[in-house]
Short mmCIF file of the C-alpha atoms (twelve columns), coordinates in Angstrom:
data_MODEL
# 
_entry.id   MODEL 
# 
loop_
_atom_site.group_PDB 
_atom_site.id 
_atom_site.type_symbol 
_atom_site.label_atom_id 
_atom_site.label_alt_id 
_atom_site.label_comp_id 
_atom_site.label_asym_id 
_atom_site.label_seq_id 
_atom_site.Cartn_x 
_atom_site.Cartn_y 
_atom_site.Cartn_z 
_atom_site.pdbx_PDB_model_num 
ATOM 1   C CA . UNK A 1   75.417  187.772 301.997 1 
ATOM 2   C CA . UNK A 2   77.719  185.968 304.264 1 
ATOM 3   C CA . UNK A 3   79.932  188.425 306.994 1 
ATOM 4   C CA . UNK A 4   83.115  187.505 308.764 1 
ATOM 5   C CA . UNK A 5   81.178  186.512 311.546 1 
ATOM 6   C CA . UNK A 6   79.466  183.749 309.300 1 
ATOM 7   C CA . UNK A 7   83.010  182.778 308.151 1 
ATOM 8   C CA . UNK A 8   84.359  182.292 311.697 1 
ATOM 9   C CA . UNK A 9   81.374  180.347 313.006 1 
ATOM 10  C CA . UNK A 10  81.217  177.892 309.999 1 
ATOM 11  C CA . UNK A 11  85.185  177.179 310.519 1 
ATOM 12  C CA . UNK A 12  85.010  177.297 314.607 1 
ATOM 13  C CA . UNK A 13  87.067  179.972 314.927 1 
ATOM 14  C CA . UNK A 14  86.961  183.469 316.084 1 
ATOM 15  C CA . UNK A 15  86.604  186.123 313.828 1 
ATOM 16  C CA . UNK A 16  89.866  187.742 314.326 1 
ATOM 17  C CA . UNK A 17  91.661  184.342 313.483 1 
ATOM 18  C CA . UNK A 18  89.120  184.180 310.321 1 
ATOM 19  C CA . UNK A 19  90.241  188.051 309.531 1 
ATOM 20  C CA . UNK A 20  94.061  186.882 310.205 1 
ATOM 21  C CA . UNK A 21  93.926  183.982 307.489 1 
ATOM 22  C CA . UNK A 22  91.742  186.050 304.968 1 
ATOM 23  C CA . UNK A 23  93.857  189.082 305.191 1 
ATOM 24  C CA . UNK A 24  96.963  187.563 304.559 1 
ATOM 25  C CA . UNK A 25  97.859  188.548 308.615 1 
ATOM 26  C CA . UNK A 26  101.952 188.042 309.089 1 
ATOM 27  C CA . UNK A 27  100.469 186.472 312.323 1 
ATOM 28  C CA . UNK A 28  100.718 182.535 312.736 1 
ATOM 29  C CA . UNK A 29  97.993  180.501 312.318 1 
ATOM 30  C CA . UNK A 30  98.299  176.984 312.019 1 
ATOM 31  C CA . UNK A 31  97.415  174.633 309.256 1 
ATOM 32  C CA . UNK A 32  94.525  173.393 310.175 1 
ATOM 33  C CA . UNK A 33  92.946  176.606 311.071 1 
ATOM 34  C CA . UNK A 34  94.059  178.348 307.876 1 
ATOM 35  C CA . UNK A 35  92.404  175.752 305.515 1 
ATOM 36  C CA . UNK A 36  89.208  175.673 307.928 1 
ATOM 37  C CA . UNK A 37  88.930  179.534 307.559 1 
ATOM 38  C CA . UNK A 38  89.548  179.187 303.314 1 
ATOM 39  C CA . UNK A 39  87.035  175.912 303.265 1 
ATOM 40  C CA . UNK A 40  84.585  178.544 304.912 1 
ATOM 41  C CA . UNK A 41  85.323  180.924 302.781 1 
ATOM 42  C CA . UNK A 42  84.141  178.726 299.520 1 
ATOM 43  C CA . UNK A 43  81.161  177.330 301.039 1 
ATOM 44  C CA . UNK A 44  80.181  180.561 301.636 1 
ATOM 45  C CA . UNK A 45  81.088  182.422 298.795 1 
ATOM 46  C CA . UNK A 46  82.332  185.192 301.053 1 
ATOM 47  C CA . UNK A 47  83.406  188.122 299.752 1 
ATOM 48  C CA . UNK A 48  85.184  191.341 301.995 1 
ATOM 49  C CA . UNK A 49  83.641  194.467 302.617 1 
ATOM 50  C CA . UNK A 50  85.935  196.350 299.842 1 
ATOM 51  C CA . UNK A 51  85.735  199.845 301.812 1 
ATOM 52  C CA . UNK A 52  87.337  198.034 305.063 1 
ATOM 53  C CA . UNK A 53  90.112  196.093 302.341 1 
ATOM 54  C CA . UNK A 54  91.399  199.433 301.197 1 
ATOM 55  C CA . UNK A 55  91.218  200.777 304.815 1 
ATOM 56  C CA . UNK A 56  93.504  197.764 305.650 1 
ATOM 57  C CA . UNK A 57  95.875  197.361 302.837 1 
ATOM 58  C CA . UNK A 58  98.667  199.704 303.031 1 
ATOM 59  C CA . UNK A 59  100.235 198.148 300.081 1 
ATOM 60  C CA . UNK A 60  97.866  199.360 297.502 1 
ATOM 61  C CA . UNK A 61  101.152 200.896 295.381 1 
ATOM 62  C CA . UNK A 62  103.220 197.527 295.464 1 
ATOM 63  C CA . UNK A 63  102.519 194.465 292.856 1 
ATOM 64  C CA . UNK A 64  104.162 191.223 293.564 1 
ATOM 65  C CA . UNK A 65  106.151 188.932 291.151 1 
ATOM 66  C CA . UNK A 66  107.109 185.389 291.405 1 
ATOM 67  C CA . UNK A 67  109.576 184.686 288.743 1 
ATOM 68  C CA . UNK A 68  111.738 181.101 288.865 1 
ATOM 69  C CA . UNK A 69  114.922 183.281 288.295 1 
ATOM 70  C CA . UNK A 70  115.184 186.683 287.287 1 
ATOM 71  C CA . UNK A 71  118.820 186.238 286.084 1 
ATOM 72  C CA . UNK A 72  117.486 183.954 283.255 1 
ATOM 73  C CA . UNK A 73  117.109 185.583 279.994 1 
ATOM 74  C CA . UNK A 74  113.444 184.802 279.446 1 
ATOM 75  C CA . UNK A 75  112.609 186.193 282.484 1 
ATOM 76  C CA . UNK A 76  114.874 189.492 282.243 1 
ATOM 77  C CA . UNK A 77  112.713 190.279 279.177 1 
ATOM 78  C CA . UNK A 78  109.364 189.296 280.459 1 
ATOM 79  C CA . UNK A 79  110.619 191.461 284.036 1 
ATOM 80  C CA . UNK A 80  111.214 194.508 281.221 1 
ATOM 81  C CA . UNK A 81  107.254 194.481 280.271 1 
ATOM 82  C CA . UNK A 82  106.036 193.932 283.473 1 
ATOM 83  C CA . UNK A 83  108.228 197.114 284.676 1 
ATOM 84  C CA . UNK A 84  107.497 199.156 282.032 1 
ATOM 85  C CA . UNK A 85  103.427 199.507 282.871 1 
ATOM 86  C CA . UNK A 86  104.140 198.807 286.529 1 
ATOM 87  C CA . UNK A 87  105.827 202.454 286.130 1 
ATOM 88  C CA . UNK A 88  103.334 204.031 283.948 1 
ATOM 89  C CA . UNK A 89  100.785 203.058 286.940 1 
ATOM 90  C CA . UNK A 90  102.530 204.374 289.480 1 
ATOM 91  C CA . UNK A 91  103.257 201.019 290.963 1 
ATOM 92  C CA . UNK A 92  106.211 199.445 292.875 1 
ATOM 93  C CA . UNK A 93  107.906 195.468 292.197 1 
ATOM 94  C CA . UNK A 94  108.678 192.955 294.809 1 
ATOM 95  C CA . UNK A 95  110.624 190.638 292.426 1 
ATOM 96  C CA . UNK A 96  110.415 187.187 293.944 1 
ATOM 97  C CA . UNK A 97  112.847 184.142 292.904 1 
ATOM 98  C CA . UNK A 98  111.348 180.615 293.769 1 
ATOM 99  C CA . UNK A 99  114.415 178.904 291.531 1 
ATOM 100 C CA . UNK A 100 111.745 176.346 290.264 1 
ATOM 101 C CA . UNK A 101 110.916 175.497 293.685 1 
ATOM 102 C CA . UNK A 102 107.236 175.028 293.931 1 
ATOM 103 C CA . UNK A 103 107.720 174.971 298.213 1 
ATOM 104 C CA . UNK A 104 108.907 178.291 297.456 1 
ATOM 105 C CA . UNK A 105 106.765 179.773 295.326 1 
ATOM 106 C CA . UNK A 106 104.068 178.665 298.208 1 
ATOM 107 C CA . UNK A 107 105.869 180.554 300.656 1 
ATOM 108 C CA . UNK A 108 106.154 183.678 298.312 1 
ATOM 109 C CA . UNK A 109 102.604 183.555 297.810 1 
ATOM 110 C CA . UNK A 110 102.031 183.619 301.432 1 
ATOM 111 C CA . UNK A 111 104.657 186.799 302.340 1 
ATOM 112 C CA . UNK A 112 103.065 188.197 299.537 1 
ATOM 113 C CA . UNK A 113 99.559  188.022 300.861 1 
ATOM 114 C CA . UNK A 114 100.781 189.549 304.421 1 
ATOM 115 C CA . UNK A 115 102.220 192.274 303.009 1 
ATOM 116 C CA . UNK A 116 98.701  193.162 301.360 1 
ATOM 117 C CA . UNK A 117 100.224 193.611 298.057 1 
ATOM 118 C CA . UNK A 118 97.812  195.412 295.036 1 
ATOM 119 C CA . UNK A 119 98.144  192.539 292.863 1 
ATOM 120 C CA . UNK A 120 99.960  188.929 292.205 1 
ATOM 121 C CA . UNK A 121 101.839 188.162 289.167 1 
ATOM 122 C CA . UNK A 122 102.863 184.659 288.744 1 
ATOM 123 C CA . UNK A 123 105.398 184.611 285.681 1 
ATOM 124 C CA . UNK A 124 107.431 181.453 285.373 1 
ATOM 125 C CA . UNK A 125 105.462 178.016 284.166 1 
ATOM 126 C CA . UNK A 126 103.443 175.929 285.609 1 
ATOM 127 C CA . UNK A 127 104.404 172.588 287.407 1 
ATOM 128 C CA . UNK A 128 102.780 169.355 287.077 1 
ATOM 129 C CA . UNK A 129 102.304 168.516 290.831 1 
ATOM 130 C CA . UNK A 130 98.287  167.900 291.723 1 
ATOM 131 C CA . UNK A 131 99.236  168.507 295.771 1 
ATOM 132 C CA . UNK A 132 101.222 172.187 294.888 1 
ATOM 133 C CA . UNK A 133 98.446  173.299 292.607 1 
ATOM 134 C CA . UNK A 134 95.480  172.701 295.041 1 
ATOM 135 C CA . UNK A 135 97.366  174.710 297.967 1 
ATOM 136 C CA . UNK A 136 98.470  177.142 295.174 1 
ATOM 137 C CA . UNK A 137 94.680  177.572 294.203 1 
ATOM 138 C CA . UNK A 138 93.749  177.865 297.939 1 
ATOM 139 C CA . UNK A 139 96.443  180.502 298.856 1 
ATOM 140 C CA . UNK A 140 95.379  182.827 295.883 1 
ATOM 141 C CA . UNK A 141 91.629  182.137 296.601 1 
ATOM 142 C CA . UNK A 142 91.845  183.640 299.688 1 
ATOM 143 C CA . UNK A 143 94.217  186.669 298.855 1 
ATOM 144 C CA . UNK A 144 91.833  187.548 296.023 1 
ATOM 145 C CA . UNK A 145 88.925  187.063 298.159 1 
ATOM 146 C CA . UNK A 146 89.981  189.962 300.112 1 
ATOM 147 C CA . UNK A 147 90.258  192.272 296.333 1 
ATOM 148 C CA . UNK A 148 93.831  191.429 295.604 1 
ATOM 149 C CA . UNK A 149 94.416  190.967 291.938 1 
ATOM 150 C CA . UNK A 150 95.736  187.607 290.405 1 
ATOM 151 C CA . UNK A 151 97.620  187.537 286.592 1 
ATOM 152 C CA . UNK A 152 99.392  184.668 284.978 1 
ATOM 153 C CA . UNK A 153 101.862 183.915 282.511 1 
ATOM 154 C CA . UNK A 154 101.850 180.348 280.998 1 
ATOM 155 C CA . UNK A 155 99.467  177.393 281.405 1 
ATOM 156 C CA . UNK A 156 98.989  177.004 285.188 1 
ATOM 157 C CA . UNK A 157 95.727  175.082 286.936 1 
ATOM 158 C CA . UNK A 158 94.359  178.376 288.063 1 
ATOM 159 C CA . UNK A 159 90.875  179.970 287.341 1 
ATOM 160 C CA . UNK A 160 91.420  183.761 285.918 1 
ATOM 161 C CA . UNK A 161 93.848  186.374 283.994 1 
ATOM 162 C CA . UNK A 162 96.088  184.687 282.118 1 
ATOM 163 C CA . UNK A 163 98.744  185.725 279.104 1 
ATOM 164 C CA . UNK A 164 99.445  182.390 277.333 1 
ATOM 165 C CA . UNK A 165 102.406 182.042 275.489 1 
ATOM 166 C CA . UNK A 166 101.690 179.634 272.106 1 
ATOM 167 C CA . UNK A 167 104.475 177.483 273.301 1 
ATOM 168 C CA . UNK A 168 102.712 174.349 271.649 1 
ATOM 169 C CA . UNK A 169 102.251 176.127 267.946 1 
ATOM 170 C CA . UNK A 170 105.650 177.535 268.215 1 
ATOM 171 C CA . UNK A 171 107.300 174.128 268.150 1 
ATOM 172 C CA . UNK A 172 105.180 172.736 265.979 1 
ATOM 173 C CA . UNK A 173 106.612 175.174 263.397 1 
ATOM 174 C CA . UNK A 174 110.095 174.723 264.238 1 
ATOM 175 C CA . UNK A 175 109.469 170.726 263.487 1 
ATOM 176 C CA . UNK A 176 107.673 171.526 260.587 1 
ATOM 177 C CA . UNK A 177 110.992 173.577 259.145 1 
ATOM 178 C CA . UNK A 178 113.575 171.058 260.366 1 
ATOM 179 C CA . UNK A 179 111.522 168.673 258.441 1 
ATOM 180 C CA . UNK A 180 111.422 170.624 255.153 1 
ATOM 181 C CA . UNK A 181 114.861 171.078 255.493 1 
ATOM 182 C CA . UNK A 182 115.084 167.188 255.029 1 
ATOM 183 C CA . UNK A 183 116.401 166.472 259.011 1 
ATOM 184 C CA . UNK A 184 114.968 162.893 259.422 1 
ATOM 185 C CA . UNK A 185 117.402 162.168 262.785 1 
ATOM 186 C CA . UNK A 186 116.633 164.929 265.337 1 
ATOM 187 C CA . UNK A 187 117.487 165.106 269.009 1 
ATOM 188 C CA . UNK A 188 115.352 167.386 271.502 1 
ATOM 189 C CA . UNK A 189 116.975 169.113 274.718 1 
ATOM 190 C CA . UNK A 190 114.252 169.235 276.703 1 
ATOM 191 C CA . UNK A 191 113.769 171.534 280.462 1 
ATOM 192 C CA . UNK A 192 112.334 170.326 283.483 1 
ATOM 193 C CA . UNK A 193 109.713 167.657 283.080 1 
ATOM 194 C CA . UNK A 194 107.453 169.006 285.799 1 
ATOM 195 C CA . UNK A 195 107.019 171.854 284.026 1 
ATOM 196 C CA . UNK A 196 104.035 172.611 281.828 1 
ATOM 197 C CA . UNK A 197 106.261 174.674 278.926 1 
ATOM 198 C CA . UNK A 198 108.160 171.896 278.389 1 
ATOM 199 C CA . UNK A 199 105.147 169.345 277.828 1 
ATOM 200 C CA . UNK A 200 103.445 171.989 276.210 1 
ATOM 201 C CA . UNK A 201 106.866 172.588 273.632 1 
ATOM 202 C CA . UNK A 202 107.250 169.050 273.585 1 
ATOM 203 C CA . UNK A 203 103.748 168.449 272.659 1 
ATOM 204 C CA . UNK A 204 104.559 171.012 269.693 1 
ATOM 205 C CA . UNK A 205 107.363 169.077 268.257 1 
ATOM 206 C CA . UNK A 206 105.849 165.454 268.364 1 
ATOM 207 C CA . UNK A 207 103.124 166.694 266.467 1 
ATOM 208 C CA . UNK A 208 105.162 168.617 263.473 1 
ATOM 209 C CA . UNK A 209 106.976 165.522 263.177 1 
ATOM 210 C CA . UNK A 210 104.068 163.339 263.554 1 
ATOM 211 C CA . UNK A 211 102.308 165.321 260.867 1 
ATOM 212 C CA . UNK A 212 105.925 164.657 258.535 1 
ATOM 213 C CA . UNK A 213 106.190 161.078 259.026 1 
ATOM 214 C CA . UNK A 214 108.941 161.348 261.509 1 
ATOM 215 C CA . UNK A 215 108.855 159.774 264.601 1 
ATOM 216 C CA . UNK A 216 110.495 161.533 267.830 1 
ATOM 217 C CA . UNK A 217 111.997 158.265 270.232 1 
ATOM 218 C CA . UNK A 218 112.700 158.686 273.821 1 
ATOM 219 C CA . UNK A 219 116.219 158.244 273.720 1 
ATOM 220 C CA . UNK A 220 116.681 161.486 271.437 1 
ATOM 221 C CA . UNK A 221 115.141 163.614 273.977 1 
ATOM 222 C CA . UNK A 222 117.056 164.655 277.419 1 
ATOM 223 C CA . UNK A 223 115.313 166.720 280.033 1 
ATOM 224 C CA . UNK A 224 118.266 169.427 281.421 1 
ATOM 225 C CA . UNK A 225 117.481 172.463 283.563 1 
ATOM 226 C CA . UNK A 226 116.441 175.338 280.874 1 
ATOM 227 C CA . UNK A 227 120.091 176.881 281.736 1 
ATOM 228 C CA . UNK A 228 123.417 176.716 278.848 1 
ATOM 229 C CA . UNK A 229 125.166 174.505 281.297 1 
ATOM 230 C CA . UNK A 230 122.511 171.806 281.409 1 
ATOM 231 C CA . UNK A 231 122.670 172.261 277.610 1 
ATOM 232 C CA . UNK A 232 126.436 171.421 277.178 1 
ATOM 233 C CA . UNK A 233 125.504 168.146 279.000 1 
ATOM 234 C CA . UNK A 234 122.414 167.353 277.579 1 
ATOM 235 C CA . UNK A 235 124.145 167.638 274.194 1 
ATOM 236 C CA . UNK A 236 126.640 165.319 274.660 1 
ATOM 237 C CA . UNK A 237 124.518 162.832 276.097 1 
ATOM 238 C CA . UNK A 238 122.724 163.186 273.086 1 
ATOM 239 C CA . UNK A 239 125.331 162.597 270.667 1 
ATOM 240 C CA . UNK A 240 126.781 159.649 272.869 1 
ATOM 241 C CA . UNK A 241 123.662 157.739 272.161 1 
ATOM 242 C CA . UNK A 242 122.770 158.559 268.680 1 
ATOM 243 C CA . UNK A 243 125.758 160.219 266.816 1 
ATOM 244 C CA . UNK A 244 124.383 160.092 263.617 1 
ATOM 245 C CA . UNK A 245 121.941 163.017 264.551 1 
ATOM 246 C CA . UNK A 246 121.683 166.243 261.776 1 
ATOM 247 C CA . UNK A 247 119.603 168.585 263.880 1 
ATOM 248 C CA . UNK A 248 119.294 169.389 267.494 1 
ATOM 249 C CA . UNK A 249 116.420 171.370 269.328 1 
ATOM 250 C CA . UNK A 250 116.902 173.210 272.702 1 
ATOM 251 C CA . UNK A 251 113.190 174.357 273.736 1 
ATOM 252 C CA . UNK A 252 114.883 177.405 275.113 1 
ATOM 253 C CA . UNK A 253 118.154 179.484 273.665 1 
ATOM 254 C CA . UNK A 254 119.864 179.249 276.827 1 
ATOM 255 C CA . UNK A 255 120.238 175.672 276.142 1 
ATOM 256 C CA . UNK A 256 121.112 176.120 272.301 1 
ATOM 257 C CA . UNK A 257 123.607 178.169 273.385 1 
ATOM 258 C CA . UNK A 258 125.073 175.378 275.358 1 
ATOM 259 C CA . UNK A 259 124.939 172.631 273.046 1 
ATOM 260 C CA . UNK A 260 126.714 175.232 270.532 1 
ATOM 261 C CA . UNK A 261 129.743 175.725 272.929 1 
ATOM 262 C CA . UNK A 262 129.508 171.599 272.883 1 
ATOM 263 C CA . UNK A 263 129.422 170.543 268.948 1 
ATOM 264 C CA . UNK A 264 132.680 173.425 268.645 1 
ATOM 265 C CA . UNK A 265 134.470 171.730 271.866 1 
ATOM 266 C CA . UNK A 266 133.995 168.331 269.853 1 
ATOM 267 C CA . UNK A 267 134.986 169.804 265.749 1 
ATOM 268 C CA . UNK A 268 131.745 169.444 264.760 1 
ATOM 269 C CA . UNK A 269 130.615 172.713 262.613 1 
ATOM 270 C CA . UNK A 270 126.916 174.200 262.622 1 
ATOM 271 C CA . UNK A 271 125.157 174.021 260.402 1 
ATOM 272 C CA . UNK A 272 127.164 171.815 257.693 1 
ATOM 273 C CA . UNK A 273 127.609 169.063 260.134 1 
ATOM 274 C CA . UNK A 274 124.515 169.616 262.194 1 
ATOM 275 C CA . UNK A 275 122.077 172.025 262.758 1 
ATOM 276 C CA . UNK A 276 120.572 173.698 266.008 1 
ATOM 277 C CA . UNK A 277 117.572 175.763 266.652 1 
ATOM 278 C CA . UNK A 278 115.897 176.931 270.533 1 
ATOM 279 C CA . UNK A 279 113.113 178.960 271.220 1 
ATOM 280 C CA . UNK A 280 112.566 182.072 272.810 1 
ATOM 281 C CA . UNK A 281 114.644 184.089 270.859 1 
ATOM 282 C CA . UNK A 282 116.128 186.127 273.485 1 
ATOM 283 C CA . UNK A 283 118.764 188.966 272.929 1 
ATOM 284 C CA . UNK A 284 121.926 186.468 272.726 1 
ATOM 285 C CA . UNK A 285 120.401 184.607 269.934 1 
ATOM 286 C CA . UNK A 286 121.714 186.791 267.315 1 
ATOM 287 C CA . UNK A 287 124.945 187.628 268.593 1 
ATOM 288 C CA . UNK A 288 126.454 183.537 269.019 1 
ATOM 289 C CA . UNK A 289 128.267 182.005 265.927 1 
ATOM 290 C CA . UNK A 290 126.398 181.303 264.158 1 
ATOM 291 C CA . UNK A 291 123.555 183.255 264.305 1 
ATOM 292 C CA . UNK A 292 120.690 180.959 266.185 1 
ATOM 293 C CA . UNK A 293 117.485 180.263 264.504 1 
ATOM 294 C CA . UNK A 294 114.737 180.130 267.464 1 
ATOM 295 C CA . UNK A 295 111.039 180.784 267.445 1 
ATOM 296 C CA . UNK A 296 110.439 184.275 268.671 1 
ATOM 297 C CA . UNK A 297 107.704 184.569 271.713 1 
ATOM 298 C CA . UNK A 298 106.498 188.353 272.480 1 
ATOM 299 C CA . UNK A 299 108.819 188.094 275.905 1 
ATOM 300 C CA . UNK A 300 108.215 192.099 276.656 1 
ATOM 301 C CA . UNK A 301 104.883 192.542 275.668 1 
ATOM 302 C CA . UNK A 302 103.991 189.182 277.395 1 
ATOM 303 C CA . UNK A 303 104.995 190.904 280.829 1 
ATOM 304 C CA . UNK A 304 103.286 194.273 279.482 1 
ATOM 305 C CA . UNK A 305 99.895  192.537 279.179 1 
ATOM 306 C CA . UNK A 306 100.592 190.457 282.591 1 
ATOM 307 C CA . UNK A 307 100.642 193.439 283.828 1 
ATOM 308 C CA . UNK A 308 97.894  195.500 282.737 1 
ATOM 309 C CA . UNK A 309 95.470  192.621 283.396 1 
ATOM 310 C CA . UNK A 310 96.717  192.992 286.921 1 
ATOM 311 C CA . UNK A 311 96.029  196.185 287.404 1 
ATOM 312 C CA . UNK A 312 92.737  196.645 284.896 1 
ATOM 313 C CA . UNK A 313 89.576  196.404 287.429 1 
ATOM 314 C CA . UNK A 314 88.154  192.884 287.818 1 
ATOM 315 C CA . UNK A 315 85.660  191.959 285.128 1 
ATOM 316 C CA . UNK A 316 82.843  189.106 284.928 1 
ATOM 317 C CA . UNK A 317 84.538  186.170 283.360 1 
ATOM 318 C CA . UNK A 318 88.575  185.161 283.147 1 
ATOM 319 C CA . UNK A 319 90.440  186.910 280.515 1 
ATOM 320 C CA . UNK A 320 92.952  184.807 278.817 1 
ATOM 321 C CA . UNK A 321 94.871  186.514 275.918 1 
ATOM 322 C CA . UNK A 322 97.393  184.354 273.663 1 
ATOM 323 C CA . UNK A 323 100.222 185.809 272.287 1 
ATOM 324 C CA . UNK A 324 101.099 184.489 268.909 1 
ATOM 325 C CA . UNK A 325 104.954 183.092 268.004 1 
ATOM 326 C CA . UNK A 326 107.220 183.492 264.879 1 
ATOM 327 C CA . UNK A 327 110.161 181.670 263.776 1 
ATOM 328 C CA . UNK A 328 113.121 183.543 263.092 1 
ATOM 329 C CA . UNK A 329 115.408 181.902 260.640 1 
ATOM 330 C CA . UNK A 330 118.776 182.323 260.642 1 
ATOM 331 C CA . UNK A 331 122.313 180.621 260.320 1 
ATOM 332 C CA . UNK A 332 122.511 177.787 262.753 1 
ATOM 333 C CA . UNK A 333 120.163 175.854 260.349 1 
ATOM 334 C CA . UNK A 334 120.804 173.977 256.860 1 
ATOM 335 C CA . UNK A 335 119.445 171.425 255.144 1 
ATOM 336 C CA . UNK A 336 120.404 167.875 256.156 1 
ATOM 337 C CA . UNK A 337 123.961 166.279 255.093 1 
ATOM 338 C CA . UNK A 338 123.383 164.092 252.713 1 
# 
């Protein structure tokens, strides 16, 4: 079994610069030596002496959590779950907002890691960006080579605990309604498009249309930032270019919300006129006029599980649980105009 020692000589370093990188240390090390000592730490299949990790980590009652915005709905509810068994364990929250910033979330991951934290949660999507996701996969490598804990939520490129969202199904039945409701001329608001949810809820949608005979062109979808804002003008960028629409699809509620405050500033009633639907169904969803339909995902329960998987002791094997979706019907959709 390889020691620190081994670790330090097969990087050409000394071991207390190894320990420093491994540990998470708040003490600089450069760069190069950092991935030399995690490169090391692969070949070797190194793994810490768990008596000396609980010796060192003085953080054992803290979990991190890397969120994109905590002030967002979605990630208010999902925060809820993840507090909720966080308490029941005894265990404190260091709630961490990279604002989509995949720099950011790097740098979180890092803090994180010096502060010796009991476990990692990473709760907001993943990004499609090779270079971040092979120094995101490093980073937590090395924190969980030293017995830290790593849980997802949503598709990310990384090996382990993850609570999976059916993003893909759930849009697939919200195209599959629209489409029995006879909508033939339907206009997506799309969020980033570096995130996975949005390919994965895109993905969704092409194929209930695909599987209805409908196509889905480019120029009815616009990519906007998963905010109501972005919404409003995704919406009306929308209807510039193809105003003879009869349904509209926000793949989250936030941005329903903004293309409903859009349609009313231009007359246009919901649903006679048009119809709208999001996904997510958070809390606001049934209190806008008119009532929003939306696919429902677990948001609560999602962070619950996060969570527990977290905090569970590490098994043989990654544990991925996916949480099933239901679409929630209600007034902001009608069958097309004729």
């Amino acid at each position: 079994m390889a020691t620190l020692a081994d670790v330090a000589r097969r990087a050409g370093v000394s071991p207390a610069t190894a320990s420093r990188v491994i540990n998470g240390s708040s003490k600089t090390v450069t760069e190069e030596l950092r991935d030399r000592v995690l490169r090391a730490v692969a070949d070797l299949r190194y793994v810490p002496n768990a008596h000396a990790q609980l010796l060192a980590r003085p953080q054992r009652s803290v979990v991190g959590v890397i969120v994109h915005d905590v002030s967002d709905p979605y990630f208010a509810e999902v925060t809820r779950g993840l507090q909720r068994v966080a308490t029941a364990r005894g265990k404190l929250l260091i709630i961490c907002n990279s604002y989509r910033d995949p720099e950011r979330e790097l740098e979180y991951v890092d803090l994180l890691r010096g502060q010796q934290v009991a476990a990692m949660i990473l709760a907001g999507s993943g990004y499609h960006d090779d270079g971040f996701t092979t120094r995101l996969n490093e980073q937590l490598a090395a924190y969980e080579a030293t017995g830290g804990r790593v849980a997802v939520i949503g598709r990310h490129e990384h090996a382990g605990d993850a609570v999976m969202p059916a993003n893909e199904s759930g849009a697939h039945l919200l195209a599959g309604e629209l489409a029995a409701l006879g909508h033939r001329r339907i206009g997506v608001i799309a969020g980033p498009r570096l995130l996975t949810t949005t390919t994965d809820r895109l993905a969704g949608l092409r194929r209930g249309l695909a599987e209805a005979g409908l196509p889905l062109p480019e120029e009815h979808i616009r990519y906007a930032g998963f905010d109501r804002d972005s919404g409003v003008a995704a919406t009306a960028a929308l209807l510039d270019g193809a105003p003879d629409l009869t349904a509209i699809v926000a793949l989250n509620d936030s941005m329903a919300v903004g293309a409903l405050s859009l349609l009313r500033a231009r007359g246009m009633t919901v649903p006679d006129q048009i119809s709208v639907a999001g996904f997510d169904d958070m809390p606001i969803a049934r209190d806008v006029t008119p009532t929003l339909t939306t696919v429902r995902l677990p948001l609560v329960e999602m962070g619950a599980r996060a969570m527990t998987l977290a905090l569970e002791p590490e098994v043989d094997g990654d544990r991925v649980e996916v949480l099933d979706v239901e679409l929630v019907r209600r007034d902001s959709t009608a069958p097309a105009p004729a």
